[in-house]
Steps between C-alpha positions, in 0.01 A plus 500: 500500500269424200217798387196366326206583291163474602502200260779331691755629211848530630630848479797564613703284778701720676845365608666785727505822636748787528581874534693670210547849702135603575332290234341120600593254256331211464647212281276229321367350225161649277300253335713189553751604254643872508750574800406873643631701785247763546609826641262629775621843628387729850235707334365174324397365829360784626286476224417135500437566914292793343273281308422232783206569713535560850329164527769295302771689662383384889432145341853422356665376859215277535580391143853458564459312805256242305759448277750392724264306668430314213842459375567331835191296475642357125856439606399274858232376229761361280 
């Protein structure tokens, strides 16, 4: 999974996921160059869940859907 700018910069490009007890860890690469794994614990997503509009929050199925959806529609594409 790749995160980018507005600009269409490439952020980070996240290779995996994993628990470490109750933390999230989430392995990639920042910037193109620096390997990370980035620590996300319980009371971290409560407050990332925190700062997401009700409006967001009912919109991210629909979101997720349209991504797999589209990742379907690339790989037949291909």
């Amino acid at each position: 999974m790749k995160m980018f700018s507005k600009e269409g910069i490439e952020m980070m490009d996240v290779k995996s996921f994993h628990l470490d007890g109750d933390s999230l860890v989430m392995k990639g690469k920042m910037m193109g160059s620096m390997n990370t794994q980035v620590y996300i614990k319980p009371e971290d997503m409560a407050e990332a869940v925190a700062l997401m509009p009700w409006k967001v929050i009912f919109r991210l199925p629909v979101l997720y859907f349209k991504g797999l959806a589209r990742k379907r529609n690339k790989t037949t594409a291909a």
